[in-house]
N, C-alpha and C positions, 0 to 999 in steps of 0.2 A: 870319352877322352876329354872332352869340354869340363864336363862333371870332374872329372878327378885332378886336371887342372888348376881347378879353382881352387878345388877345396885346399889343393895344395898350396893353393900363392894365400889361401885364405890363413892357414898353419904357419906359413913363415911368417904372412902379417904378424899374426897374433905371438908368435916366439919372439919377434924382431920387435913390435912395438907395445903391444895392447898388455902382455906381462908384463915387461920390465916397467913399463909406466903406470900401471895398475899399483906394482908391487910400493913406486916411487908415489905413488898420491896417497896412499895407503898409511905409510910410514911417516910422509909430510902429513897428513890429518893426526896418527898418533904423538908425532912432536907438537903438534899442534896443543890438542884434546890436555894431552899429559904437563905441558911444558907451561898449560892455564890453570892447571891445579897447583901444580907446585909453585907459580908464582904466585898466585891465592895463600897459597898455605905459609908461605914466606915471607908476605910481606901479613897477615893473619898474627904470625908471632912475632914480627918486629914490633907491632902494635901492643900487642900483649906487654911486651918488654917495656917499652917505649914508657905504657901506661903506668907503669911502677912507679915511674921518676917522677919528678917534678915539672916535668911538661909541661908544657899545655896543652889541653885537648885539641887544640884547631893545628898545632905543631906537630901533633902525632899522626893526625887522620891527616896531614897533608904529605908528609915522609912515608908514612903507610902508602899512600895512590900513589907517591911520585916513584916509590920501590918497585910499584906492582906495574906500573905503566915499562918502565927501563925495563927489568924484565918478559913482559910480553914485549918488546923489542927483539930483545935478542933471538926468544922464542919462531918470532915472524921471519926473521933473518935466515935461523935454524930450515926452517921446513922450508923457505923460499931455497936455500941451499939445496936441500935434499932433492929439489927438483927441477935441481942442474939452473936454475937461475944466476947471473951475476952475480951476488951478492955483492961481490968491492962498488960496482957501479951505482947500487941500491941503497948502500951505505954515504955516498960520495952526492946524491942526491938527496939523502934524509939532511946532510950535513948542510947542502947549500941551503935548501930549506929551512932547517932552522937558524942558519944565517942572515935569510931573509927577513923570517918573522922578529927575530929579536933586535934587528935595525929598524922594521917599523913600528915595536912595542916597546923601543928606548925605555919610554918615562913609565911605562906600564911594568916595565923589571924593573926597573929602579925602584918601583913602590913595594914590590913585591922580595926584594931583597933587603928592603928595610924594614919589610912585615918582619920575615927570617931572623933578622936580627933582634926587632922588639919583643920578638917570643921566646926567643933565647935566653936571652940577656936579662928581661923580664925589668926596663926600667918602671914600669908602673903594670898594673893588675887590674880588672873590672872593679869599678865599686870604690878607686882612687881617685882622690881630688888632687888635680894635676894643671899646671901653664904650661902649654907647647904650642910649638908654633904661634906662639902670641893670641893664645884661646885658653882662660880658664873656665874649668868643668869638671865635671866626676864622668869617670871614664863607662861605658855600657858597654863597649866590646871591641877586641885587637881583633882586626880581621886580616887576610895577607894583603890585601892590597892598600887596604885605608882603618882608621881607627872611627869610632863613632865617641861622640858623649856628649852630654847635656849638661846645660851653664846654667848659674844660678838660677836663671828666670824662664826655666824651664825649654830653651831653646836647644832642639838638636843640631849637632856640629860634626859632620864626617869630613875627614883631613888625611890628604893622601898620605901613606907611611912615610913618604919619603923626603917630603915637609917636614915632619915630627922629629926624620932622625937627623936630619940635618940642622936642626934647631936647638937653643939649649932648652932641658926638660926639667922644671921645678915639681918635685912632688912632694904634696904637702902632707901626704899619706903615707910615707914611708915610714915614718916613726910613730913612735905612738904617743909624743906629746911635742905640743909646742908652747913658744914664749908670744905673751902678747905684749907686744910695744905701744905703749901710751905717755902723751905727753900734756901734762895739766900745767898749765901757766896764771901762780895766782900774783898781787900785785903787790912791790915791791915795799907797803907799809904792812903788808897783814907778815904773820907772823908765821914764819918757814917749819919753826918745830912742831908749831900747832897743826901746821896742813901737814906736814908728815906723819905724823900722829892720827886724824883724821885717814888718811890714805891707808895706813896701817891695818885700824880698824874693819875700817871696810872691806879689806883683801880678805881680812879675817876670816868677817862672819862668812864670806862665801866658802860653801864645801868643797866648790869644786874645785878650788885654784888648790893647786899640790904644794907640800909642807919642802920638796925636795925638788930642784934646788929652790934653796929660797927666794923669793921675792923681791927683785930690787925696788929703792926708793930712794930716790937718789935727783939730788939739786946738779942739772945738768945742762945750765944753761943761764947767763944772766942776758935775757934779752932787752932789745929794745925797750917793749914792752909789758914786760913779766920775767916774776923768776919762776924758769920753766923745772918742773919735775919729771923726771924719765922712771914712768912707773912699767917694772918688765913683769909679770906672776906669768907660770908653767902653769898649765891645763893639757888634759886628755885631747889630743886633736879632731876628733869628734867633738867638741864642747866648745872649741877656740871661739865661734861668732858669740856664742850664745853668752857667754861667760864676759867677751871684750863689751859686748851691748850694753850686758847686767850690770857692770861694775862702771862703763864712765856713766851714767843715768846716778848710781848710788853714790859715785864718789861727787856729784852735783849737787845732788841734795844736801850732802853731809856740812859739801862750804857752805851752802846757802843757810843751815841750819847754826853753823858755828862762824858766822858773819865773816867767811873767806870770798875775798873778792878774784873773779875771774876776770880780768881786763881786757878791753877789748883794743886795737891800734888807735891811738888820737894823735891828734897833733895840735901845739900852742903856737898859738900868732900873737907876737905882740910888735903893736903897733905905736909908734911912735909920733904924734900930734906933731907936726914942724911947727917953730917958733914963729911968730911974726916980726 
């Protein structure tokens, strides 16, 4: 009697709890199992897509995780559901929580949304000579939170995003040529057509300065102390120092050689002996 008792309350147990909840973790493990493949597989070919465009790489593989993470969300939600859990409550706690985290990682999303935006928008590229944030440098790499790059004299420089995008951003890399501005001041007895002439020259023989737009040379300026010349020549923006170096050194020589004087600030005192 004892024996078949049991077995019986053993038989309700197992119809009343140990099935249906078997059946319940079972189904929650296949949403589980399935619901990680297919968010794999989906955020697998958003990347694929993603990679076609114009991207960035570090923009794609961060849309890629952040697709794959939001739906393993849901997923957890899913099979937490299936096994009679709250889920509004679980949702309602996910939500405080990241209410929390993002009041104490204020400045840490802010950099990180202006990462989003720099790789978007794409104002500058690896390998661009760039002022931001009042730091020029050639850029080594956009990353989401901060930017990296190194300044003429070989110093590295990491700048949180959110500095850069809040700053204005000169890039000197964006085109593919620039104007160099120089200003020669020879002295007000030597002879202007001659140092124009002279200036000419010398723009000339260099290959690099481009025939298009042409080259200004141009009296723009009667100063104090010299009449100053505003000499502009285009060059390849990869060439800009190299080329400004080469040309005020040859345009020195050239006065020195055709007896143009480069004046330097003086000042006349005259004094007056009082009479007795």
């Amino acid at each position: 009697m004892f024996d078949k008792l049991d077995h019986a309350q053993l038989l309700a147990f197992y119809d009343k709890f140990v099935a249906p909840w078997s059946i319940k973790i079972l189904i929650a493990l296949l949403i589980f199992v399935i619901g990680q493949l297919v968010a794999k597989f989906v955020a697998g070919m958003l990347g694929k897509i993603l990679g076609r465009t114009k991207l960035d790489k570090i923009l794609v593989e961060f849309i890629q995780s952040l697709v794959n993470a939001l739906l393993l969300v849901f997923v957890i939600v899913a099979a937490l559901d299936q096994l009679g859990v709250n889920t509004n409550s679980v949702i309602a706690v996910l939500g405080a929580a990241g209410l929390a985290i993002g009041l104490a990682l204020q400045g840490s999303l802010q950099n990180f949304a202006a990462g989003f935006m720099l790789l978007i928008f794409r104002p500058f590229k690896s390998g661009d000579f760039v002022e931001a944030a009042g730091v020029s440098g050639i850029i080594d790499k956009i990353g989401i939170f901060s930017t990296n790059m190194h300044t003429g004299d070989n110093k590295q420089v990491i700048i949180p995003n959110g500095t850069i995008y809040s700053s204005n951003i000169i890039n000197y890399s964006a085109r593919g040529t620039r104007r160099i501005d120089m200003v020669f001041g020879i002295g007000y007895r030597d002879d202007i057509r001659l140092a124009r002439d002279v200036i000419a020259k010398v723009i000339s023989a260099d290959a690099r300065v481009l025939p298009e737009p042409e080259p200004l040379i141009a009296v723009g300026e009667l100063g104090a102390h010299s009449v100053n010349f505003y000499v502009r020549p285009w060059v390849k923006a990869d060439e800009f120092w190299d080329v400004k170096f080469a040309l005020t050194e040859q345009i020195k020589l050239a006065f020195d050689e055709n007896g143009i004087s480069i004046p330097f600030p003086q000042m006349d005192i005259h004094w007056n002996k009082p009479t007795e």
